[in-house]
PQR file of N, CA, C, O and H, with PARSE charges and radii, in Angstrom:
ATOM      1  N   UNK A   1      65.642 130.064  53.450 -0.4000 1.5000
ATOM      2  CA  UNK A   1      66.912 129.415  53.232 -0.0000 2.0000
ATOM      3  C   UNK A   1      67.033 128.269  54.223  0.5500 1.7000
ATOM      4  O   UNK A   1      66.730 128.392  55.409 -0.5500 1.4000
ATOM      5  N   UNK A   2      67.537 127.039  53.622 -0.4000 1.5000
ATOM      6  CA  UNK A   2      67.351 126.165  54.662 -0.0000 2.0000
ATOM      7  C   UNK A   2      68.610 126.373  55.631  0.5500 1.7000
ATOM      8  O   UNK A   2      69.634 126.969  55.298 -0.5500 1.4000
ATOM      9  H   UNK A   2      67.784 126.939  52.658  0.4000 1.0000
ATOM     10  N   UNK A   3      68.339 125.697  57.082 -0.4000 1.5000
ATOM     11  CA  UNK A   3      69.631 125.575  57.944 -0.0000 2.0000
ATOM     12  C   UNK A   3      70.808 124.707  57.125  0.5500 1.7000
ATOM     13  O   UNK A   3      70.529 123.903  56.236 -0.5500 1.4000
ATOM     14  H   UNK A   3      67.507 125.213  57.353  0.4000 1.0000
ATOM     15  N   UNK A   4      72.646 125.107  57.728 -0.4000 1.5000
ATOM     16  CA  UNK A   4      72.918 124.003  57.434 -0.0000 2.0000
ATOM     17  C   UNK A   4      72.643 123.263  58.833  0.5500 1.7000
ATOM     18  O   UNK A   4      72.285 123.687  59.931 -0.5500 1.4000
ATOM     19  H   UNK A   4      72.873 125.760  58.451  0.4000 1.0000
ATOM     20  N   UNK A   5      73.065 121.535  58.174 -0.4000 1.5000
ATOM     21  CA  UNK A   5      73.588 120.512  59.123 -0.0000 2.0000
ATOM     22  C   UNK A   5      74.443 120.667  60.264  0.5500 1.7000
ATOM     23  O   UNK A   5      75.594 121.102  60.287 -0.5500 1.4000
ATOM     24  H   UNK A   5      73.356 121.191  57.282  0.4000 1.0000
ATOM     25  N   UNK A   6      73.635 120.201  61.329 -0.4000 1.5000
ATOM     26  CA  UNK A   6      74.669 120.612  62.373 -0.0000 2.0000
ATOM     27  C   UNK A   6      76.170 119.968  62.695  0.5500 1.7000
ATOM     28  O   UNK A   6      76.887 120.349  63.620 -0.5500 1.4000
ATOM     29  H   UNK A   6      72.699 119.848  61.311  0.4000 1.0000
ATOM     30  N   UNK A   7      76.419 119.178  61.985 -0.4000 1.5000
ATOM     31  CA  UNK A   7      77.884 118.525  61.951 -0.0000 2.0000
ATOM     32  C   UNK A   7      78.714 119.650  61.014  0.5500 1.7000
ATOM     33  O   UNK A   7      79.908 119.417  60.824 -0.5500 1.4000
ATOM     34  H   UNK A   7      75.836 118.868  61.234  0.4000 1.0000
ATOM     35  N   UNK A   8      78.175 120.760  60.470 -0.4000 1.5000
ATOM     36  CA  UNK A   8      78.840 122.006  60.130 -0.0000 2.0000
ATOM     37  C   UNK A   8      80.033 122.315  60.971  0.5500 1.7000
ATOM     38  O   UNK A   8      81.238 122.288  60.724 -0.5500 1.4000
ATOM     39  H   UNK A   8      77.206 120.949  60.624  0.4000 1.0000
ATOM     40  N   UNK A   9      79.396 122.594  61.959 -0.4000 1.5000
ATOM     41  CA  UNK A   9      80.380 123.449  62.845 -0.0000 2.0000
ATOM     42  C   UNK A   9      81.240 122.112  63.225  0.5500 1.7000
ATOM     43  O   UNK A   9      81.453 122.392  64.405 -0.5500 1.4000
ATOM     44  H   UNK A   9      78.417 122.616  62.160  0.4000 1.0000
ATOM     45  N   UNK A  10      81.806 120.993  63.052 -0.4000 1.5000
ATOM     46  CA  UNK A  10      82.654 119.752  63.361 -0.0000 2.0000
ATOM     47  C   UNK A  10      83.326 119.794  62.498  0.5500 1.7000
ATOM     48  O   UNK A  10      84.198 118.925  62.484 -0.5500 1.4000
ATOM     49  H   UNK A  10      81.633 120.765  62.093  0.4000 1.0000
ATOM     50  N   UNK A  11      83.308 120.454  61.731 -0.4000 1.5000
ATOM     51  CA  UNK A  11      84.089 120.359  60.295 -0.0000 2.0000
ATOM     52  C   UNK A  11      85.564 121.184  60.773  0.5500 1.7000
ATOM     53  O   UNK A  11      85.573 122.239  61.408 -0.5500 1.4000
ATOM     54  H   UNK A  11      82.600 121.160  61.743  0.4000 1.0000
ATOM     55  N   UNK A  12      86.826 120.412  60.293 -0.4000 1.5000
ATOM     56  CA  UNK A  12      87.819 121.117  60.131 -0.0000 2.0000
ATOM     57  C   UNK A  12      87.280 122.802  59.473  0.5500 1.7000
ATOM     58  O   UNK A  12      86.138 123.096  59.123 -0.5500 1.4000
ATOM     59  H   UNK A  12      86.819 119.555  59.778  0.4000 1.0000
ATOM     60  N   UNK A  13      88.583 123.756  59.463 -0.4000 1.5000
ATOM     61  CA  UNK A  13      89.027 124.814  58.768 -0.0000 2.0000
ATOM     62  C   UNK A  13      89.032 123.874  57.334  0.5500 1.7000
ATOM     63  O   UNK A  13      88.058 123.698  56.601 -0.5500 1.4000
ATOM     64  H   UNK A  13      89.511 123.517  59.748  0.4000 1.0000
ATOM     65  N   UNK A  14      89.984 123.492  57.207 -0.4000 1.5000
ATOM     66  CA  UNK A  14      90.417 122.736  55.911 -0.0000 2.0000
ATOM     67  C   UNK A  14      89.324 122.345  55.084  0.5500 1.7000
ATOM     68  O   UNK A  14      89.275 122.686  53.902 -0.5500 1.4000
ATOM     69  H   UNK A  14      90.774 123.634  57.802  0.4000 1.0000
ATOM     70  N   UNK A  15      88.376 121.600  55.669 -0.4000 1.5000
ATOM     71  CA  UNK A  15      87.212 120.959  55.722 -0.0000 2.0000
ATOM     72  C   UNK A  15      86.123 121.869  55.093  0.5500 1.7000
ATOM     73  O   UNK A  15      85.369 121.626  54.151 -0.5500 1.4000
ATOM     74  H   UNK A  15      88.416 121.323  56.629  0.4000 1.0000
ATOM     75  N   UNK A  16      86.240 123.006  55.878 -0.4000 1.5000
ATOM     76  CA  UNK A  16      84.830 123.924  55.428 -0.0000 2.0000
ATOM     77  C   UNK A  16      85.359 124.975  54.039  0.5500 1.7000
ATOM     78  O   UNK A  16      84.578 125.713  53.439 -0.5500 1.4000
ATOM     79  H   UNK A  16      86.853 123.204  56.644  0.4000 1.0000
ATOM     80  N   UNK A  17      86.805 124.843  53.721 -0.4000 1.5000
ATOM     81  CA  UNK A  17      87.315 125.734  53.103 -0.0000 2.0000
ATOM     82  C   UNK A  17      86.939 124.593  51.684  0.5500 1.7000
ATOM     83  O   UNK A  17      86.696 125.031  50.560 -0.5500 1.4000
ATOM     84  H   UNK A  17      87.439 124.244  54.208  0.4000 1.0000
ATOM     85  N   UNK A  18      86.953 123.521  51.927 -0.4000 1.5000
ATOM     86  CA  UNK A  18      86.763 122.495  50.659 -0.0000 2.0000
ATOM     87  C   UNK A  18      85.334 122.270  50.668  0.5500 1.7000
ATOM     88  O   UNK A  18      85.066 121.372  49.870 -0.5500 1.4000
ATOM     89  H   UNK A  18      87.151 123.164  52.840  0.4000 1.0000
ATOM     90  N   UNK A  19      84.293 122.736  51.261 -0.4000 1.5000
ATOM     91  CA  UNK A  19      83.018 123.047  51.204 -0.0000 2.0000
ATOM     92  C   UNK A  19      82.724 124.260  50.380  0.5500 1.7000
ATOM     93  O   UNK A  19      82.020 124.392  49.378 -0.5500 1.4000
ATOM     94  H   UNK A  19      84.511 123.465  51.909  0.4000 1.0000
ATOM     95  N   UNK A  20      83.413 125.074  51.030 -0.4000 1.5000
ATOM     96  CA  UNK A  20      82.902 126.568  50.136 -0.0000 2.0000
ATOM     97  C   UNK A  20      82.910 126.484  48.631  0.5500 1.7000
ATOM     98  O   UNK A  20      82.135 126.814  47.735 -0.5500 1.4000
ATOM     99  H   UNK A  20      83.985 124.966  51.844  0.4000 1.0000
ATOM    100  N   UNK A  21      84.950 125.497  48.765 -0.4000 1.5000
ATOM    101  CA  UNK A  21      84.991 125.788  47.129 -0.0000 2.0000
ATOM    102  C   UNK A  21      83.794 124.949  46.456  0.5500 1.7000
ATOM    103  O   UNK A  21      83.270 125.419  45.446 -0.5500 1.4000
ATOM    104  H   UNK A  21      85.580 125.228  49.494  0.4000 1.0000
ATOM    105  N   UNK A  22      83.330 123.687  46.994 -0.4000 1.5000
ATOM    106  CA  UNK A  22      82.494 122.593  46.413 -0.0000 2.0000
ATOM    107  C   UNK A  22      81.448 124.067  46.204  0.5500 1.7000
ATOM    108  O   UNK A  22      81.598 124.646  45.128 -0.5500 1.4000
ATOM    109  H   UNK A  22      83.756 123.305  47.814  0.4000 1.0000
ATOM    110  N   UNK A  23      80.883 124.394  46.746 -0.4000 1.5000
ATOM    111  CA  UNK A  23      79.503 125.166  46.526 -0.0000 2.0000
ATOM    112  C   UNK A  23      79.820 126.028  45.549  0.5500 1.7000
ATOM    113  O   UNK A  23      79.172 125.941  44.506 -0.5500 1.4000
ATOM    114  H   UNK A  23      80.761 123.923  47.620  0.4000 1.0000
ATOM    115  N   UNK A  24      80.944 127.112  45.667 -0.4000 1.5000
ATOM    116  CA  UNK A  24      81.104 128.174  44.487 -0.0000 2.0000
ATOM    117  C   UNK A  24      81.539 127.387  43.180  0.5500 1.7000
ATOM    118  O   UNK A  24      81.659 128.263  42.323 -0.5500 1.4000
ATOM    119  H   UNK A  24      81.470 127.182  46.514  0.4000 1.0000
ATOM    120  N   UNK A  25      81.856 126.063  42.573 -0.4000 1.5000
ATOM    121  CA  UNK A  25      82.030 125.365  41.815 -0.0000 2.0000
ATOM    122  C   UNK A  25      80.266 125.068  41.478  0.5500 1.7000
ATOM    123  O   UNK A  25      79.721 125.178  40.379 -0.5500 1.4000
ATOM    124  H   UNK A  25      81.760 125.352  43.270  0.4000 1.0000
ATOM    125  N   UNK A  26      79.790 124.774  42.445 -0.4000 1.5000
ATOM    126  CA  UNK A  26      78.025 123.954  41.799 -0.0000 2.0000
ATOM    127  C   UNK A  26      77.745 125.735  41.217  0.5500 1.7000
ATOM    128  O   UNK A  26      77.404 125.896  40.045 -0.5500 1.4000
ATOM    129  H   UNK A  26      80.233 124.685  43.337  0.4000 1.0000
ATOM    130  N   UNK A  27      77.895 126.761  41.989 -0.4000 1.5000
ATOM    131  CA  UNK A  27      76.819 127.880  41.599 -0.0000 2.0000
ATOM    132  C   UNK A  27      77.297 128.297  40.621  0.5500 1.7000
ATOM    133  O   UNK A  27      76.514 128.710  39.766 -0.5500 1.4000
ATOM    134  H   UNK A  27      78.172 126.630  42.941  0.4000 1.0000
ATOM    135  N   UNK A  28      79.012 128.369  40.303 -0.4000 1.5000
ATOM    136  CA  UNK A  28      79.455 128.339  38.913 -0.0000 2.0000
ATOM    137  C   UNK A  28      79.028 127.496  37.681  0.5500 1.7000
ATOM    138  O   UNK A  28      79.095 127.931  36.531 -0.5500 1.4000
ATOM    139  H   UNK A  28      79.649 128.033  40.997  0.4000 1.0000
ATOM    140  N   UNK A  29      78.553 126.170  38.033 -0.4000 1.5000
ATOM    141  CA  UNK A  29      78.172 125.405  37.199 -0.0000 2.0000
ATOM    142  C   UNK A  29      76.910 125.846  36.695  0.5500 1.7000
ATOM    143  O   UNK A  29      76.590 125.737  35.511 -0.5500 1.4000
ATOM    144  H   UNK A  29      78.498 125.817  38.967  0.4000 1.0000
ATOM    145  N   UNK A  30      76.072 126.427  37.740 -0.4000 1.5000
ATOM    146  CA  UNK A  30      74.331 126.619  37.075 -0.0000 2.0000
ATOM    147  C   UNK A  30      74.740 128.040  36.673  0.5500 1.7000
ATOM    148  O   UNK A  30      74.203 128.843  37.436 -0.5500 1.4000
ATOM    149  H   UNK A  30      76.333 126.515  38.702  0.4000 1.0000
ATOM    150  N   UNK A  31      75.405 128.561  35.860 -0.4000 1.5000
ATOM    151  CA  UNK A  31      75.808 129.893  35.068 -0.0000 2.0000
ATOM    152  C   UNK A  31      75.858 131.187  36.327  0.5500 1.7000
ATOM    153  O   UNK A  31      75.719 132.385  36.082 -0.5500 1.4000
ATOM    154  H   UNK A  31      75.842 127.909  35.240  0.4000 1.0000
ATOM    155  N   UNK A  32      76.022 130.766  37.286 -0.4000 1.5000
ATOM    156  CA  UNK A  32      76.393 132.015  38.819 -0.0000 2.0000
ATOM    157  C   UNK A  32      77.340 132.663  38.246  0.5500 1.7000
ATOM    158  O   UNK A  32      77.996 131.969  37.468 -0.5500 1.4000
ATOM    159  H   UNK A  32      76.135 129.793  37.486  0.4000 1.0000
ATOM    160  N   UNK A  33      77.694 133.864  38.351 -0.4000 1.5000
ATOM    161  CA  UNK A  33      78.894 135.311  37.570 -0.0000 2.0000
ATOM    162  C   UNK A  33      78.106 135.978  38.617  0.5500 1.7000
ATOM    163  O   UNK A  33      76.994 135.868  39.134 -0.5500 1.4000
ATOM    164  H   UNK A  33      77.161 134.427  38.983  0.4000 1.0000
ATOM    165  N   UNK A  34      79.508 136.967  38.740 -0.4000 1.5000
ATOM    166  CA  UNK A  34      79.370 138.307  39.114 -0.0000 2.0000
ATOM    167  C   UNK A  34      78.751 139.137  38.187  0.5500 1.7000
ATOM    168  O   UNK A  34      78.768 139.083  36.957 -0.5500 1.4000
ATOM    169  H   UNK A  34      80.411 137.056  38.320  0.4000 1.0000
ATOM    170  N   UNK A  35      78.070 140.099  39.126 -0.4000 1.5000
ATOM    171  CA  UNK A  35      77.356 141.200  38.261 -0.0000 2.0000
ATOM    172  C   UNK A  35      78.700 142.493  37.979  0.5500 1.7000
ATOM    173  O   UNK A  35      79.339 142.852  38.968 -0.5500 1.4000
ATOM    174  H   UNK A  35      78.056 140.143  40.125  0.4000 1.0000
ATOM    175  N   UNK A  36      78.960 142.979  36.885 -0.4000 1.5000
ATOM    176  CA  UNK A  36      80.032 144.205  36.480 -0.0000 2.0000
ATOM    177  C   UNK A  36      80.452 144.674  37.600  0.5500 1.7000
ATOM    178  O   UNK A  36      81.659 144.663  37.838 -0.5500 1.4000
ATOM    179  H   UNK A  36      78.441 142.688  36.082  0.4000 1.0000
ATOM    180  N   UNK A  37      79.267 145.330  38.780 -0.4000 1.5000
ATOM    181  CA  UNK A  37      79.343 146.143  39.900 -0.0000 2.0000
ATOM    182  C   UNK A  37      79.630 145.598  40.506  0.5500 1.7000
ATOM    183  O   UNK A  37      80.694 146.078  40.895 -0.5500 1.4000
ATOM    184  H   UNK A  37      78.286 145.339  38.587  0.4000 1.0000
ATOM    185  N   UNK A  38      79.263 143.965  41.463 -0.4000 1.5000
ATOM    186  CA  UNK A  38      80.032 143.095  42.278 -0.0000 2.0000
ATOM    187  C   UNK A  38      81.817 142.977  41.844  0.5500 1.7000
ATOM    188  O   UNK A  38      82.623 143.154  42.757 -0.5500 1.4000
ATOM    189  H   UNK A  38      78.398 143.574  41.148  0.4000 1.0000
ATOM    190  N   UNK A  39      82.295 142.696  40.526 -0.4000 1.5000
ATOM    191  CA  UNK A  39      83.445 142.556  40.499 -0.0000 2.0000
ATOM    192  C   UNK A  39      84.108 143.687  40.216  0.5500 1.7000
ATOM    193  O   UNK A  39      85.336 143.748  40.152 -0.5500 1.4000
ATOM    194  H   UNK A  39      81.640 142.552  39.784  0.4000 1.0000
ATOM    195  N   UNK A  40      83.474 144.466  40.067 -0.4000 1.5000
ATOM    196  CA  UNK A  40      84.275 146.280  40.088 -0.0000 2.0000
ATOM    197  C   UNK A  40      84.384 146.532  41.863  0.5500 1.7000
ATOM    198  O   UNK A  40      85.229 146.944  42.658 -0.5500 1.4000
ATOM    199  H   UNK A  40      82.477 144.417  40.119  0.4000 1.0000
ATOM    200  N   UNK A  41      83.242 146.108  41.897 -0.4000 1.5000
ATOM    201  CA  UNK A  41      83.382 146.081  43.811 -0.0000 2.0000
ATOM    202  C   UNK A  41      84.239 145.521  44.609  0.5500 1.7000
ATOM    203  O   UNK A  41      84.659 145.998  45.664 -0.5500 1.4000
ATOM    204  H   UNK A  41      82.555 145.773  41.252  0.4000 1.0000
ATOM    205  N   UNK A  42      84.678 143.917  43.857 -0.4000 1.5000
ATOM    206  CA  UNK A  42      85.700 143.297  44.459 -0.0000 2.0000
ATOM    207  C   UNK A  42      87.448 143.725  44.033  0.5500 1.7000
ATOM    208  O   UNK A  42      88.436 143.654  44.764 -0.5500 1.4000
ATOM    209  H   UNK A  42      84.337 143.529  43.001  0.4000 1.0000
ATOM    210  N   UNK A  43      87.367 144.113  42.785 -0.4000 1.5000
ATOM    211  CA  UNK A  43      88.512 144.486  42.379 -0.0000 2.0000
ATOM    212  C   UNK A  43      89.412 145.905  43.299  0.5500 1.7000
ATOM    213  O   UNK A  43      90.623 146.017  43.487 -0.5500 1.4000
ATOM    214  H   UNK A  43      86.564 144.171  42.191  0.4000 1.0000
ATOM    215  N   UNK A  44      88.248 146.865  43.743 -0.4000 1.5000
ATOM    216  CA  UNK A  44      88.284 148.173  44.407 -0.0000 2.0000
ATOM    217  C   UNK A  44      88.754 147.386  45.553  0.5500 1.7000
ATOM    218  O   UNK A  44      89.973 147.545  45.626 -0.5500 1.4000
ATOM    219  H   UNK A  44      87.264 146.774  43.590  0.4000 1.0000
ATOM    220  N   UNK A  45      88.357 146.657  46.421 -0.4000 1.5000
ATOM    221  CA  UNK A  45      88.386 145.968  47.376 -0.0000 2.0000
ATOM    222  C   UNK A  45      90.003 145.549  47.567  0.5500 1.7000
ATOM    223  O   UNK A  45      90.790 145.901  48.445 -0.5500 1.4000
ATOM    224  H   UNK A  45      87.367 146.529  46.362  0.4000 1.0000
ATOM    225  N   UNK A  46      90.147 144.906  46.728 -0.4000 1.5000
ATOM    226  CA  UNK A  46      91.299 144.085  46.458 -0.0000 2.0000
ATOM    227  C   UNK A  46      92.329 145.051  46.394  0.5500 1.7000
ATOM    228  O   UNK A  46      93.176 145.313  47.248 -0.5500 1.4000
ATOM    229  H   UNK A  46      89.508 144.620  46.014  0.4000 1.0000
ATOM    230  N   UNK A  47      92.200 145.412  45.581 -0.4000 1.5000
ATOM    231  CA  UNK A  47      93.248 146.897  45.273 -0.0000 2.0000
ATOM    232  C   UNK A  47      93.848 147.445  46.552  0.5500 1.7000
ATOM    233  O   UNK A  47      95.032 147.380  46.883 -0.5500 1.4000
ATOM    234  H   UNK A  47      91.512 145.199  44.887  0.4000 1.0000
ATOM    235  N   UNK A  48      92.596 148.132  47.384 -0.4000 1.5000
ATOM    236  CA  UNK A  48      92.514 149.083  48.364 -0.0000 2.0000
ATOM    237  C   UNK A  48      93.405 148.070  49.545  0.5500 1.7000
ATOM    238  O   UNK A  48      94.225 148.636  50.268 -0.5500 1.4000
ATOM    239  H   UNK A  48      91.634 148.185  47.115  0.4000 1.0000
ATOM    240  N   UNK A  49      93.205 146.707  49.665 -0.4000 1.5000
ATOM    241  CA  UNK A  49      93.772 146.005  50.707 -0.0000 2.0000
ATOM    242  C   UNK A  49      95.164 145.954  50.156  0.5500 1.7000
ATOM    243  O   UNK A  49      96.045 145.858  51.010 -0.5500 1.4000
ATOM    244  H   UNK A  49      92.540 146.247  49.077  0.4000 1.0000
ATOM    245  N   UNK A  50      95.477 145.992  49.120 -0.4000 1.5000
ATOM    246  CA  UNK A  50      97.011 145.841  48.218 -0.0000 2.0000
ATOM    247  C   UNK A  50      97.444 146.974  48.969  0.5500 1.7000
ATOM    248  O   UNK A  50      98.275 146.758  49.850 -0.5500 1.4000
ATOM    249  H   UNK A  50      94.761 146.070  48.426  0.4000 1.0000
ATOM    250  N   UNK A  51      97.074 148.047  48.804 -0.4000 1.5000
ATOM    251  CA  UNK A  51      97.944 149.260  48.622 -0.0000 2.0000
ATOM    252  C   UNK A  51      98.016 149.413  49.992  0.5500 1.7000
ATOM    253  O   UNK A  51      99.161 149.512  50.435 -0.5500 1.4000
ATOM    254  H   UNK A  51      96.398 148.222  48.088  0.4000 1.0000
ATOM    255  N   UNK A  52      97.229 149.454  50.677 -0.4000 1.5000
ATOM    256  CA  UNK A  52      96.891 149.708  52.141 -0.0000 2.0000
ATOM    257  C   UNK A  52      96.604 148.240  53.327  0.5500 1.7000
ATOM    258  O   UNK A  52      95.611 147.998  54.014 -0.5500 1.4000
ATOM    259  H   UNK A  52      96.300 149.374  50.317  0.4000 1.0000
ATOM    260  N   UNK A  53      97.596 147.655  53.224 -0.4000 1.5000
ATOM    261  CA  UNK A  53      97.122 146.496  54.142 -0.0000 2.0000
ATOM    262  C   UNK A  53      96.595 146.417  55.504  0.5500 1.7000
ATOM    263  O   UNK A  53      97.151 147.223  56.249 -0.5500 1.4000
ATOM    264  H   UNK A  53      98.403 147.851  52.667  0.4000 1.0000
ATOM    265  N   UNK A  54      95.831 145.807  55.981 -0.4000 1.5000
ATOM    266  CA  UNK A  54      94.734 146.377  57.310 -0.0000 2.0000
ATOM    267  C   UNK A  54      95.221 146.478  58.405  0.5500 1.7000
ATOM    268  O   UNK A  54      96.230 145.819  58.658 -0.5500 1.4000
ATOM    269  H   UNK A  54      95.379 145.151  55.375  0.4000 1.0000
ATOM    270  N   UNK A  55      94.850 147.034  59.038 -0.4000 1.5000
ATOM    271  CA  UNK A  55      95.404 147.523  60.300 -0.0000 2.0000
ATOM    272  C   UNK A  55      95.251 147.912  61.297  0.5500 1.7000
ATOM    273  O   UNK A  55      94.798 149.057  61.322 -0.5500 1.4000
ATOM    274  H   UNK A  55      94.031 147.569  58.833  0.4000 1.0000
ATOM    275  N   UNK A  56      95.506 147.270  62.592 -0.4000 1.5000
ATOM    276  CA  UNK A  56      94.431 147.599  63.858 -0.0000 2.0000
ATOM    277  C   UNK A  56      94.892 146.510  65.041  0.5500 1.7000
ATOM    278  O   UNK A  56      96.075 146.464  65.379 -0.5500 1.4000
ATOM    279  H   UNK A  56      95.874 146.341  62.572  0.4000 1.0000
ATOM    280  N   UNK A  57      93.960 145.697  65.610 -0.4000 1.5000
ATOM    281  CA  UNK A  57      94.512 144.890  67.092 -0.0000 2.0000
ATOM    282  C   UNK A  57      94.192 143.504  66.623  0.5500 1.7000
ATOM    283  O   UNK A  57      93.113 143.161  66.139 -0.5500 1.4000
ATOM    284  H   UNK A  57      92.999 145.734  65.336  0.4000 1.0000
ATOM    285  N   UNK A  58      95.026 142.897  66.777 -0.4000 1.5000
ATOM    286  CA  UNK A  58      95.070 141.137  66.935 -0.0000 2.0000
ATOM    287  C   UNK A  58      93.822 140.665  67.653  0.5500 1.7000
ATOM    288  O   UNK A  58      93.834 141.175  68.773 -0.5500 1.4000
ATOM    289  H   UNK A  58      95.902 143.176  67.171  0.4000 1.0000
ATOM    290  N   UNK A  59      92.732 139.894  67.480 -0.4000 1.5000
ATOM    291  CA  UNK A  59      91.139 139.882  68.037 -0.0000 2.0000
ATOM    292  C   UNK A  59      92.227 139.135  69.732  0.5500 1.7000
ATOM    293  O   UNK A  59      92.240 139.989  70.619 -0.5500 1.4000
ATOM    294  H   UNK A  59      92.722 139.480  66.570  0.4000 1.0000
ATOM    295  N   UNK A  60      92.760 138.219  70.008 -0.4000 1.5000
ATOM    296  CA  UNK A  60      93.875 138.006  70.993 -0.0000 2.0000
ATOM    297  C   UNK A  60      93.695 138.986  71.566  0.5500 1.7000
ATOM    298  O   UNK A  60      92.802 138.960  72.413 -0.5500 1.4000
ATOM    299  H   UNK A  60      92.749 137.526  69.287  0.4000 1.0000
ATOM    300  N   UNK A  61      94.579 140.464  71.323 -0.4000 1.5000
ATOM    301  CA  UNK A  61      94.923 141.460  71.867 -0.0000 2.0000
ATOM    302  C   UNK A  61      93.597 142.220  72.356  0.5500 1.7000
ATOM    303  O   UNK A  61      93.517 142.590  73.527 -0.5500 1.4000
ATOM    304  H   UNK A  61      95.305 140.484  70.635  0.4000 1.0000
ATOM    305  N   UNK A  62      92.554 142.447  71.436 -0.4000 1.5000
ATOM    306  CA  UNK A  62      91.723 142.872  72.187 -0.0000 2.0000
ATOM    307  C   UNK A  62      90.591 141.976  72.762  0.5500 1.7000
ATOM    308  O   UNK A  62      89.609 142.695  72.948 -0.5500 1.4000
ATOM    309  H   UNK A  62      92.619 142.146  70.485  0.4000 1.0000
ATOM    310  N   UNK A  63      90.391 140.943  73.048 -0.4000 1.5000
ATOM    311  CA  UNK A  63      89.796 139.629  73.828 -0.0000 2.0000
ATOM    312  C   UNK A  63      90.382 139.687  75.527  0.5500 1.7000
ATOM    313  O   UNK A  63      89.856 139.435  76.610 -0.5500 1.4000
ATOM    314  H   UNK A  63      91.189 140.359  72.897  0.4000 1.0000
ATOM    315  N   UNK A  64      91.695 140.142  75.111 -0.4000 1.5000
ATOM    316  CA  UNK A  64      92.451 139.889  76.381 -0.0000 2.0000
ATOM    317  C   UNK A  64      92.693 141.872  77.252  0.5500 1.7000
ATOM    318  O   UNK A  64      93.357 142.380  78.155 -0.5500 1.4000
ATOM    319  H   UNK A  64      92.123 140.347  74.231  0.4000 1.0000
ATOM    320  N   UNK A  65      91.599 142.334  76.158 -0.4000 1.5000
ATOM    321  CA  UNK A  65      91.311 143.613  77.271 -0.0000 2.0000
ATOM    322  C   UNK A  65      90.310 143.514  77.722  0.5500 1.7000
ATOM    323  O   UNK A  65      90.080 144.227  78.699 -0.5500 1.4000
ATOM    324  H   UNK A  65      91.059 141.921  75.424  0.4000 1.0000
ATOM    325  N   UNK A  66      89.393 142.720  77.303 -0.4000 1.5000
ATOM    326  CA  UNK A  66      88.053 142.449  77.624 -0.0000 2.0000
ATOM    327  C   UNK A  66      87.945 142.358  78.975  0.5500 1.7000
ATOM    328  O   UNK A  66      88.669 141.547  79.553 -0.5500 1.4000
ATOM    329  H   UNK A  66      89.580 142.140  76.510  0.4000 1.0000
ATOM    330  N   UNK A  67      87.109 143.096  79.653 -0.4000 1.5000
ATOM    331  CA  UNK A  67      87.113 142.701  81.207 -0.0000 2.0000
ATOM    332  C   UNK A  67      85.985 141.397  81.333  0.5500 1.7000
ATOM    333  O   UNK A  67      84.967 141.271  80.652 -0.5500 1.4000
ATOM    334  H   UNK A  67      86.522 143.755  79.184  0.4000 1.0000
ATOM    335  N   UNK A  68      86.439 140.543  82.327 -0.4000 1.5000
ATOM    336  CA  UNK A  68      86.020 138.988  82.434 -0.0000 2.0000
ATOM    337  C   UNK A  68      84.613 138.964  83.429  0.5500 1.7000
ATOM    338  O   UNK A  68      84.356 139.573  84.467 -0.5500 1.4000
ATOM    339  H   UNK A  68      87.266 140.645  82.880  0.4000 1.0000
ATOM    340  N   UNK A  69      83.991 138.178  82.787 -0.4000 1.5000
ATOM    341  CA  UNK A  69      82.306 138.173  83.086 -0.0000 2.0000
ATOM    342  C   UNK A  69      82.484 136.783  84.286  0.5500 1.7000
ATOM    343  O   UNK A  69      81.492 136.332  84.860 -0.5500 1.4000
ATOM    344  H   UNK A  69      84.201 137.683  81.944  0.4000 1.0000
TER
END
């Protein structure tokens, strides 16, 4: 797999989020689909975060227990 470009990581949030979609648009274009089991997989997924939204420490909160090197 090739590297990406290192002006990657320079890229806005915004920026890389309008990258992704550009790419899942090209792999959609060359006939890319989910396989039954990938989107039964994502749907379970989806669901499970619906019903149960996640839950645990702010990466903040635990960064800032981190003892300092």
């Amino acid at each position: 797999m090739p590297t990406l470009p290192s002006n990657v990581s320079s890229l806005t949030a915004a920026e890389k989020s309008e990258l992704i979609d550009a790419l899942w648009e090209d792999l959609e274009s060359h006939g890319y689909t989910l396989s039954p089991e990938q989107a039964e997989e994502l749907d379970r997924r989806i669901d499970s975060c619906e019903k149960n939204p996640p839950t645990g420490i702010p990466w903040e909160q635990v960064k800032a227990g981190l003892p300092q090197r």
